[in-house]
One Martini backbone bead per residue (centre of mass of N, CA, C, O) as a GRO file, in nm:
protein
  253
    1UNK     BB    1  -1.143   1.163  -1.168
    2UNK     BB    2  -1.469   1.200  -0.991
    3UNK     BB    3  -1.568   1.002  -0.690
    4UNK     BB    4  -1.634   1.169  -0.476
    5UNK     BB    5  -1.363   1.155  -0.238
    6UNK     BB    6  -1.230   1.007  -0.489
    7UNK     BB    7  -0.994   1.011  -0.687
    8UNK     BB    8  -0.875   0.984  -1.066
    9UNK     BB    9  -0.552   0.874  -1.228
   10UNK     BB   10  -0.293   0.850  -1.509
   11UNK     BB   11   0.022   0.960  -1.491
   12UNK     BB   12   0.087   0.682  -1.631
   13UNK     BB   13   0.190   0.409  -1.760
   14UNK     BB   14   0.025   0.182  -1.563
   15UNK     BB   15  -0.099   0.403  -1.360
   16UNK     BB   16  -0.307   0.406  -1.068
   17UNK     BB   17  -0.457   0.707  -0.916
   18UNK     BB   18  -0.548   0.742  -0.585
   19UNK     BB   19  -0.741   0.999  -0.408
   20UNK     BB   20  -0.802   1.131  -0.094
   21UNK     BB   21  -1.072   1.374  -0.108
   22UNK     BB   22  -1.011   1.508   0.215
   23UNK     BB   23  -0.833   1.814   0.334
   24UNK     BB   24  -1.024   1.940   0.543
   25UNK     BB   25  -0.987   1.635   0.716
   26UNK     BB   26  -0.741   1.469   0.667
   27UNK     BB   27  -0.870   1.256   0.446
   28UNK     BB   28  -1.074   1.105   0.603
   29UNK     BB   29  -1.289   0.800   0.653
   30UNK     BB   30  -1.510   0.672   0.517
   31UNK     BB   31  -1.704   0.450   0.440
   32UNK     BB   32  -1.777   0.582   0.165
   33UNK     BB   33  -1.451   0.559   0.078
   34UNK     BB   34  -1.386   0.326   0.101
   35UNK     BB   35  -1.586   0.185  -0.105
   36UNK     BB   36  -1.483   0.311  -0.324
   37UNK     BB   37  -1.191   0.194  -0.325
   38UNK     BB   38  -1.280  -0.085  -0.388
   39UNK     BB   39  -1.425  -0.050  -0.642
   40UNK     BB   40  -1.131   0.080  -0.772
   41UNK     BB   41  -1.007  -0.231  -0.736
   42UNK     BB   42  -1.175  -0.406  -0.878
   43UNK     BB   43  -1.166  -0.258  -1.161
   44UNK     BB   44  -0.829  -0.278  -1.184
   45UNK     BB   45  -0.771  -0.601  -1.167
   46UNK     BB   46  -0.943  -0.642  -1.453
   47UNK     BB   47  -0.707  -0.386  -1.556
   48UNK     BB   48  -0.472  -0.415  -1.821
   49UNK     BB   49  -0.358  -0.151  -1.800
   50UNK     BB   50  -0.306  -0.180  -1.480
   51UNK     BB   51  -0.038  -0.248  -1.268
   52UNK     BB   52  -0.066   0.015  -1.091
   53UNK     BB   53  -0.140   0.167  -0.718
   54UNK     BB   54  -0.195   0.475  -0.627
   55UNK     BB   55  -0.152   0.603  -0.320
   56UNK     BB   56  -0.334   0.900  -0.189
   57UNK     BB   57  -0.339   1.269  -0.049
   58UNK     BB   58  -0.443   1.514  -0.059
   59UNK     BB   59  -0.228   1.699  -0.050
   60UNK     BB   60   0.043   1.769   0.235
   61UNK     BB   61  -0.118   1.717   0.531
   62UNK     BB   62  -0.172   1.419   0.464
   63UNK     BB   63  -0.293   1.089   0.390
   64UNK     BB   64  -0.396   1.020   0.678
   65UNK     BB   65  -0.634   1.051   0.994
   66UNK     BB   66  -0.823   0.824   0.952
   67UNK     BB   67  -1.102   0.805   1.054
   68UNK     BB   68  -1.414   0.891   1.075
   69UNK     BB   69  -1.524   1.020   1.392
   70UNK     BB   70  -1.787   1.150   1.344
   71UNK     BB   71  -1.928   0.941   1.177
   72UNK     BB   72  -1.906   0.694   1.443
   73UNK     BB   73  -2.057   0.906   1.667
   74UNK     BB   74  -2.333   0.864   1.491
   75UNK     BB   75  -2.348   0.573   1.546
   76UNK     BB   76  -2.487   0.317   1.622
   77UNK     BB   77  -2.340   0.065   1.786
   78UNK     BB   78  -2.403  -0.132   1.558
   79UNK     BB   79  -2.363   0.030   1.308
   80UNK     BB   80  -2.054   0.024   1.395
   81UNK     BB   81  -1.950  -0.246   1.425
   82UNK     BB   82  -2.016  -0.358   1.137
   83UNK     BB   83  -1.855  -0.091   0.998
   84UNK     BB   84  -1.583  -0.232   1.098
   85UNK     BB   85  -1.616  -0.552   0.967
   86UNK     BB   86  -1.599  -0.440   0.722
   87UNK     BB   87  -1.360  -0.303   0.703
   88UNK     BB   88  -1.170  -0.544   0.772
   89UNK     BB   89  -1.247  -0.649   0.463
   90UNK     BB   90  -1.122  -0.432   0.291
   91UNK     BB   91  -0.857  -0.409   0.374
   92UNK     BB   92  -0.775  -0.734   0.307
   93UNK     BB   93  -0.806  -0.670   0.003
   94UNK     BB   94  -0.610  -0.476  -0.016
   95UNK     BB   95  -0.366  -0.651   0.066
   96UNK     BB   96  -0.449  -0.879  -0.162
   97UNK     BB   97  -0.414  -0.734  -0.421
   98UNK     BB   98  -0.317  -0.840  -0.693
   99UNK     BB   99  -0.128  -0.604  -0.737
  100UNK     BB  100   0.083  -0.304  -0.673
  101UNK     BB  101   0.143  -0.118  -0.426
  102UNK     BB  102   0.161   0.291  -0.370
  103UNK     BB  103   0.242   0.489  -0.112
  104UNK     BB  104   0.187   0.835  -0.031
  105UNK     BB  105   0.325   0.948   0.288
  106UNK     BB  106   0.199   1.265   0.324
  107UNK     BB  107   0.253   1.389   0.593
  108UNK     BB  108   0.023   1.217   0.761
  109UNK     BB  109  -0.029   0.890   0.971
  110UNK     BB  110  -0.360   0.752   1.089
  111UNK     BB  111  -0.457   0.485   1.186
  112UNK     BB  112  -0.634   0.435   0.878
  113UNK     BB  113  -0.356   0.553   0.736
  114UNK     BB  114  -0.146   0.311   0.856
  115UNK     BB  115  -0.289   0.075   0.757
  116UNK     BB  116  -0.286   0.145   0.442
  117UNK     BB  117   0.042   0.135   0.425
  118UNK     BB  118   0.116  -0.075   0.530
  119UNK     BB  119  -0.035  -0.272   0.315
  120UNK     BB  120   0.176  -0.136   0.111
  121UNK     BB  121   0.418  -0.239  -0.079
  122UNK     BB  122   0.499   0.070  -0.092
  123UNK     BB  123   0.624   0.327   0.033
  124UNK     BB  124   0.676   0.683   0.142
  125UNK     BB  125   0.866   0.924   0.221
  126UNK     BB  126   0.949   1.241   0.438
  127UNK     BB  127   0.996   1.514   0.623
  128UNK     BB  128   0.642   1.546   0.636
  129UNK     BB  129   0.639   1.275   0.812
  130UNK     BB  130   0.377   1.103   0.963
  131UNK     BB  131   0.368   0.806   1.201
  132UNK     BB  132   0.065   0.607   1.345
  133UNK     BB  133  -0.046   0.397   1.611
  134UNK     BB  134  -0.314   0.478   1.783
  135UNK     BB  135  -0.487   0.210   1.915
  136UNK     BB  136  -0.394   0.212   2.204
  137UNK     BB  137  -0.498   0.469   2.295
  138UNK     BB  138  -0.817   0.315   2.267
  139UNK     BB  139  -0.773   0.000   2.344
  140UNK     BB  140  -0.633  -0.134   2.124
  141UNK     BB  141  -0.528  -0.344   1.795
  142UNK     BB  142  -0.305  -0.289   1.550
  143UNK     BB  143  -0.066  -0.475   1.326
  144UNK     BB  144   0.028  -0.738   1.466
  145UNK     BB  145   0.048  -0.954   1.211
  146UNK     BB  146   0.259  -0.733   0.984
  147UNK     BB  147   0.500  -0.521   1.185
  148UNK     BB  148   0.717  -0.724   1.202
  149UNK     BB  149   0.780  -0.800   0.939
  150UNK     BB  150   0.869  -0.493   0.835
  151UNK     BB  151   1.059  -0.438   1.116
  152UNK     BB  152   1.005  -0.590   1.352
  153UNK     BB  153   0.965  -0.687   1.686
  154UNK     BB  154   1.080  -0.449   1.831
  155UNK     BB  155   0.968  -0.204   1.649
  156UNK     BB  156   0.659  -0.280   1.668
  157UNK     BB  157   0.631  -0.278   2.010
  158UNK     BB  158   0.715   0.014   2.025
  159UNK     BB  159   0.455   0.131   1.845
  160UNK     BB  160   0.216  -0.043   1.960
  161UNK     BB  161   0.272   0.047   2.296
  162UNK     BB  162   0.283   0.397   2.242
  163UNK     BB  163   0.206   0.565   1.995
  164UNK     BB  164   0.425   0.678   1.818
  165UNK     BB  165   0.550   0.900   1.640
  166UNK     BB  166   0.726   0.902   1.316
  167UNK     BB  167   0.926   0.983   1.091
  168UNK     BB  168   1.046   0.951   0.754
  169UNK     BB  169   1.336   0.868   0.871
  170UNK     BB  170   1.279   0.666   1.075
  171UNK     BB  171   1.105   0.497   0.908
  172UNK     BB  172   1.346   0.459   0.662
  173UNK     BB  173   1.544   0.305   0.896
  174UNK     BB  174   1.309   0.085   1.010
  175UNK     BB  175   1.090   0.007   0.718
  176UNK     BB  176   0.842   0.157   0.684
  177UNK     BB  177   1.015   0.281   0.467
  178UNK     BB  178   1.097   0.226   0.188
  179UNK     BB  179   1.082   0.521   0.082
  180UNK     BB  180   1.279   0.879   0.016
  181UNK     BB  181   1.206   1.210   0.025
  182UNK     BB  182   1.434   1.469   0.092
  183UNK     BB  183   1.270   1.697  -0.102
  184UNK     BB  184   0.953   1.603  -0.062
  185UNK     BB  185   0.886   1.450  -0.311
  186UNK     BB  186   0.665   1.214  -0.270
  187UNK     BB  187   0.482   1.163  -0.512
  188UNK     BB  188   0.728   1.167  -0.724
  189UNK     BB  189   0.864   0.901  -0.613
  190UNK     BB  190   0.592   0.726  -0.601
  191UNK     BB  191   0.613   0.719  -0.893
  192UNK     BB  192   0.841   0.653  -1.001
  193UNK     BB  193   0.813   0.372  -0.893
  194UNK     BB  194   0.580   0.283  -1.024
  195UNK     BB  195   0.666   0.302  -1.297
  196UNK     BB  196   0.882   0.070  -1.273
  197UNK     BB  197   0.718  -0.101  -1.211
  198UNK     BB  198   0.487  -0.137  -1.479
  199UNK     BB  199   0.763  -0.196  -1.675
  200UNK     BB  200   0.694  -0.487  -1.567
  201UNK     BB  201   0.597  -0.806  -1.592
  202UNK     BB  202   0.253  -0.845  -1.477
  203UNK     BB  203   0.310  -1.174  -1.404
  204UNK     BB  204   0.544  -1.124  -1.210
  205UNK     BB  205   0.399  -0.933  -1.004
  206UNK     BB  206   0.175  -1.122  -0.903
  207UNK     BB  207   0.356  -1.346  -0.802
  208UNK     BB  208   0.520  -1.233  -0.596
  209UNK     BB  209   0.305  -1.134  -0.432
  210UNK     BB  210   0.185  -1.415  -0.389
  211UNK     BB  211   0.448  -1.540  -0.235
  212UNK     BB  212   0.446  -1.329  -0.026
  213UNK     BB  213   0.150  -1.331   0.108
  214UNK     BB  214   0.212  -1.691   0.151
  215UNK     BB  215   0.518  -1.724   0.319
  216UNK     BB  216   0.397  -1.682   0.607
  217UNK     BB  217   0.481  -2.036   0.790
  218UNK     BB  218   0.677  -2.136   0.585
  219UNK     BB  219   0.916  -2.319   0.510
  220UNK     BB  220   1.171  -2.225   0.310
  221UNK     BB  221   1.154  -2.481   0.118
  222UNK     BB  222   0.899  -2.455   0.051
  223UNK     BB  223   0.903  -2.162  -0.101
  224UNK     BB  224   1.115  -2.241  -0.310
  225UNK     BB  225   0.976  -2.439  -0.445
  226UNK     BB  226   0.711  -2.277  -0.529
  227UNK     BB  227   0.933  -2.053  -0.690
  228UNK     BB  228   0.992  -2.295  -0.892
  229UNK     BB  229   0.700  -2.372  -1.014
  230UNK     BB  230   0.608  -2.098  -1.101
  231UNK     BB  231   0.853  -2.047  -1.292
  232UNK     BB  232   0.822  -2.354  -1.464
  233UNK     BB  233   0.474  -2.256  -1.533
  234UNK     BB  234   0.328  -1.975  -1.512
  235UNK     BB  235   0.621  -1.844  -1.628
  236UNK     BB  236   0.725  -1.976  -1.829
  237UNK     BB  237   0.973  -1.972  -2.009
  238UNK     BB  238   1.138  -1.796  -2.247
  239UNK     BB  239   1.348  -1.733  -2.500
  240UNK     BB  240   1.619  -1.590  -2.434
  241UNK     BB  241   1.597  -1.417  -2.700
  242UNK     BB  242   1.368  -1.260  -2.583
  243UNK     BB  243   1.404  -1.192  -2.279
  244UNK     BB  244   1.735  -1.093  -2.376
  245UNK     BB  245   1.690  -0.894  -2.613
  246UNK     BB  246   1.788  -0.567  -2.497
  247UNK     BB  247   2.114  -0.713  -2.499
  248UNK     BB  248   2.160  -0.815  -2.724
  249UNK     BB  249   2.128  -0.563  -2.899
  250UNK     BB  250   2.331  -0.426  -2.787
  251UNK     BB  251   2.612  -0.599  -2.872
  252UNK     BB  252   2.531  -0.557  -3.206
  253UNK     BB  253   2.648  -0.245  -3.193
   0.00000   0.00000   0.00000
């Protein structure tokens, strides 16, 4: 389903696939795209069918080229820096969506195309990946916050300070992307992944990304104890027998 420039798809059991469908103009995002985005997320939180969320750009030749710039050199100085400040709260949301999320990061990311697959929990990347912090060439400063937790402090620093493109090898080297997709088949791999995590009880999936986007700031034993408590009282323990009905099935054959 096709709703404005967002397609909407469900290519397996518990993936919700969001597709970013401006390919003439290599995905670019409009504010009414981002807010499409934000709408078909905050339905998918309250959707138990929908287990994890697949972001994607239509096409081969980008995952997205950052926001629409025609769209901002039209707006008056105010009326940009408002949707300015709306997007920041806007990725904020991406970020925090309570579900796992996987960017299938096929072509380019720029800009906000790079703010976005940082966001997500899992990136996928390819042989025709390129990746770009651009904020600094325009006088800007985006992902100080968490680029640094991804990569590292030096590689951070490195990409934010040059706004070099790195291909999909070397972010897969340096932790940009989660994984790689050496044929190429970068949706392909994403959708791997995803069906994965999908197939895991929804539960432990709400509680890891919460306690891992809580993490930072606190000390080690916060943490440990923290994941002590969610794991005996959350996540409740069910009886053994339950747990790992699957393990047992298979010896008693």
């Amino acid at each position: 389903m096709t709703t404005g420039d967002l397609r909407r798809s469900s290519p397996a059991t518990g993936v919700l696939q969001l597709d970013l469908a401006r390919p003439d103009v290599h995905n670019a995002i409009t504010l009414g795209l981002q807010r499409e985005l934000d709408a078909a997320l905050a339905e998918a939180a309250d959707d138990p069918d929908v287990r994890v969320v697949l972001l994607a750009g239509e096409g081969t030749a980008a995952f997205s080229a950052g926001y629409d710039l025609k769209e901002l050199r039209a707006m008056t100085a105010d009326a940009c820096a408002l949707s300015l400040l709306e997007r920041d709260e806007l990725l904020w949301r991406y970020f925090t969506f309570p579900k796992p999320t996987v960017a299938a990061v096929q072509g380019m990311a720029y800009g906000a195309g790079t703010l976005l697959a940082a966001c997500s929990d899992l990136r996928v990347g390819g042989p025709g990946t390129r990746i770009t912090v651009t904020a600094a060439k325009y006088g800007g400063a985006n992902l100080t916050w968490v680029l640094d937790h991804l990569i590292g402090a030096g590689l951070a620093r490195d990409l934010l300070m040059t706004s070099r493109a790195v291909t999909g090898e070397e972010a897969h080297r340096m932790g940009l992307v989660s994984r790689y997709a050496a044929d190429g088949d970068v949706l392909g791999a994403a959708l791997e992944a995803a069906g994965r995590i999908a197939a895991q009880p929804p539960e432990s999936m709400r509680e890891i990304k919460t306690l891992l986007l809580d993490g930072p700031g606190r000390d080690l034993r916060s943490r440990y104890d923290r994941e002590n408590v969610v794991s005996r009282t959350t996540l409740r323990p069910r009886p053994v027998e339950e747990m790992f009905g699957s393990y047992f099935g298979r010896r008693a054959r």
